[in-house]
Every structure is written in C-alpha cells, then in structure tokens.
VEXPADO-293214 format. One line per field, with one value per atom (N, C-alpha, C): residue in three letters; x negated, y negated, z. Coordinates in Angstrom, 1 decimal. Each point is the difference from the previous one (the first is absolute). Layout:
N
residu <- [ALA, ...]
x <- [X, ...]
y <- [Y, ...]
z <- [Z, ...]
This chain:
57
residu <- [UNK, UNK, UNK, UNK, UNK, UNK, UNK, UNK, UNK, UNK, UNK, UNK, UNK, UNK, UNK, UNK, UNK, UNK, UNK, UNK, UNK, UNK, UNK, UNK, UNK, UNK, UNK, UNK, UNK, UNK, UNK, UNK, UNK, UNK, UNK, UNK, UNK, UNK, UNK, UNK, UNK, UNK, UNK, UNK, UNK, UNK, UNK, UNK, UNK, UNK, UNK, UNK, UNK, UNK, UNK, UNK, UNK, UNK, UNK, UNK, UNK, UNK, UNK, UNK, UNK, UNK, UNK, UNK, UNK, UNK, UNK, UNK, UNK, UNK, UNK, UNK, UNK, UNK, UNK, UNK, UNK, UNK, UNK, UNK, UNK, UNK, UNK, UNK, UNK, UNK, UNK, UNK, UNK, UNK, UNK, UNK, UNK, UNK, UNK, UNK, UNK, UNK, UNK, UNK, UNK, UNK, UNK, UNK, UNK, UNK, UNK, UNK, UNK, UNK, UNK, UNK, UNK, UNK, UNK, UNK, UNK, UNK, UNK, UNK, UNK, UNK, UNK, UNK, UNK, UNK, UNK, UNK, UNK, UNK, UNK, UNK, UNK, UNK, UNK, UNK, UNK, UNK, UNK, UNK, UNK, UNK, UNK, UNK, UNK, UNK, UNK, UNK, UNK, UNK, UNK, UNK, UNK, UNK, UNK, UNK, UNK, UNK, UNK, UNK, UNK, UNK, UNK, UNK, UNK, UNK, UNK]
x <- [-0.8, 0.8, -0.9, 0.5, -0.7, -0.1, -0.4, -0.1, -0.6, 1.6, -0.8, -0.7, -1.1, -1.1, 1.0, 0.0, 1.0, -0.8, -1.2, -0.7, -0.1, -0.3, 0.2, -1.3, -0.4, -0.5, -1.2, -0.7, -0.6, -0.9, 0.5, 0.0, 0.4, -1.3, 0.8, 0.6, 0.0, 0.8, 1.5, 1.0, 0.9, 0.8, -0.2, -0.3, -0.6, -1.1, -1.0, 0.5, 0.3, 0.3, 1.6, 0.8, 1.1, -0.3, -0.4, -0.8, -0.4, -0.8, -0.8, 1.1, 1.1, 1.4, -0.1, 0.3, 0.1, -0.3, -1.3, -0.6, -0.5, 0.2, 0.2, -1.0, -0.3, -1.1, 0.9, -0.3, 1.1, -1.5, 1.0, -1.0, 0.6, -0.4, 0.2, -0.8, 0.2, 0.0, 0.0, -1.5, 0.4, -1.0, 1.0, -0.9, -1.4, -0.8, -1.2, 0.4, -0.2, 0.3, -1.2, -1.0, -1.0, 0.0, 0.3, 0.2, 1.1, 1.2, 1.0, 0.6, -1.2, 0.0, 0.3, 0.7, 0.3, -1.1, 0.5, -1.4, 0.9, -0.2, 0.5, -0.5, 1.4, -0.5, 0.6, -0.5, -0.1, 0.1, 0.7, 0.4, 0.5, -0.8, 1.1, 0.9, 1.2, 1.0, 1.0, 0.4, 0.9, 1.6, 0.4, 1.6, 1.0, -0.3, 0.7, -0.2, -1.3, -0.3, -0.6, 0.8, -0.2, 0.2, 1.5, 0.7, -0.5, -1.0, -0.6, -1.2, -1.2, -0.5, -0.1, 0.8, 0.5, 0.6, 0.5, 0.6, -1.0, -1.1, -1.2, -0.7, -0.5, -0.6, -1.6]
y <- [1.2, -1.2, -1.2, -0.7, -1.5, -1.0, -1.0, -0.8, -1.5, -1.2, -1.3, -0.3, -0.9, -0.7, -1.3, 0.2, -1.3, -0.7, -0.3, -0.9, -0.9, -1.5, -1.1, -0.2, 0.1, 0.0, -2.0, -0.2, -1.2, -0.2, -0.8, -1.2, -0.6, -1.0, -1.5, 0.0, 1.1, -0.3, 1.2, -0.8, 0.5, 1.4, -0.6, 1.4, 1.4, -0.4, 0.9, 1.2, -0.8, 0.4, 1.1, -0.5, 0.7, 1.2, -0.5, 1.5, 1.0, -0.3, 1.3, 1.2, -1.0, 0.4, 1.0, 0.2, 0.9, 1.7, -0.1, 1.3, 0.8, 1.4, 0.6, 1.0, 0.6, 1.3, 1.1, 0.3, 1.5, 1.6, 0.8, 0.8, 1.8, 0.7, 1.4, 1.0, 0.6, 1.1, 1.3, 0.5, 0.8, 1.5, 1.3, 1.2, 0.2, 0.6, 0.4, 1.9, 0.0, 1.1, 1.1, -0.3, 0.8, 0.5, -0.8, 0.4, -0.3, -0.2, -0.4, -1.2, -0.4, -1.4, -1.1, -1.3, -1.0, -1.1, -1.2, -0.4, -1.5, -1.0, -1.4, -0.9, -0.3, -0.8, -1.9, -0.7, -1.5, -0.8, -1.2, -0.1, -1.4, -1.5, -1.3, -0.1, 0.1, 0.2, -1.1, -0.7, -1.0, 0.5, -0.5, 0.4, 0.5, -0.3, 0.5, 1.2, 0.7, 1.1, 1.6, -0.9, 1.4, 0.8, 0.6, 1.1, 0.5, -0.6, 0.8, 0.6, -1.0, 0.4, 2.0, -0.5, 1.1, 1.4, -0.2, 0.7, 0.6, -0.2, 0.8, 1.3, 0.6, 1.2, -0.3]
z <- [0.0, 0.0, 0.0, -0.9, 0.1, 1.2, 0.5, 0.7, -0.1, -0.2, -0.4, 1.3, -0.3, 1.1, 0.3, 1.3, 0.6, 0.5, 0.2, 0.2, -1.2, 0.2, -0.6, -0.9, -1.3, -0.8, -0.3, 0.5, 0.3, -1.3, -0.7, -1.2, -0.3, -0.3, -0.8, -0.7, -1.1, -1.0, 0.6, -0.5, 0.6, -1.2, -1.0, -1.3, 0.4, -0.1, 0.5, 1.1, 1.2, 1.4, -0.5, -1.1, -0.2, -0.6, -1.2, -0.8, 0.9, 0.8, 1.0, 0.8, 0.2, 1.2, -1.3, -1.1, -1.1, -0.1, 0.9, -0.2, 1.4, -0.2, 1.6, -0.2, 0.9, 0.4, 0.2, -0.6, -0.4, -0.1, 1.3, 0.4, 0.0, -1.0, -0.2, 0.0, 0.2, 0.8, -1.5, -0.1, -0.8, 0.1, -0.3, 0.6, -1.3, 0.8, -1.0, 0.0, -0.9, -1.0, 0.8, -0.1, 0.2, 1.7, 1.2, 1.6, 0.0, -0.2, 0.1, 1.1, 0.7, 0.1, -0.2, 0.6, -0.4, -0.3, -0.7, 0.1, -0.3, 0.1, -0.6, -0.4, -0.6, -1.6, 0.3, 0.3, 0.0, -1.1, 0.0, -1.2, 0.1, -0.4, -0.1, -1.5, 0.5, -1.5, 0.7, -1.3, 0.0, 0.1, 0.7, 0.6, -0.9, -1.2, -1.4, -0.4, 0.3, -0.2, 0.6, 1.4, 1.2, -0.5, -0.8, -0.1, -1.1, -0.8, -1.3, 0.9, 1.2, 0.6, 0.6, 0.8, 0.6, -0.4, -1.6, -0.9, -0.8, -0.1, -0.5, 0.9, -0.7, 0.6, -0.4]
C-alpha cells in the first residue's frame, strides 16, 4: 500500500513544492525463485502509476 508524505514540503518555489506531493515510495515485496525467500523491491513512482507499479511481476 502506498503512503503520501504528510510532512510539509519546503520551497520557494511553490510549483516545485507541488509537483513533489506527486510521487510516493512504494515498497514490494517480491519472492526469489531460487530460496524462496522474500526480498524488497523500492521504488519512487508518481501517484498515477502505482497500480501499473505493483501490477508487474
């Protein structure tokens, strides 16, 4: 599951500061074939594209 950063984004440009609110850390979890082990996978992806994110193997 995703999670926006609710902490306040600090720049002068007020553009800038918006854009950023944009894009999340999105964090999976994926087994290794060889020990069957988990291992994770990190990832900054912009909010539009979590569900393609996460929808990959």
């Amino acid at each position: 599951m995703a999670k926006a950063a609710k902490t306040a984004i600090k720049s002068k440009d007020a553009k800038v500061a918006a854009e950023a609110k944009n894009w999340t850390k999105v964090i999976r979890a994926v087994r290794s074939s060889k020990s069957g082990a988990y291992t994770f996978k990190e990832s900054i992806v912009h909010k539009d594209k979590i569900k393609d994110f996460l929808a990959q193997k």
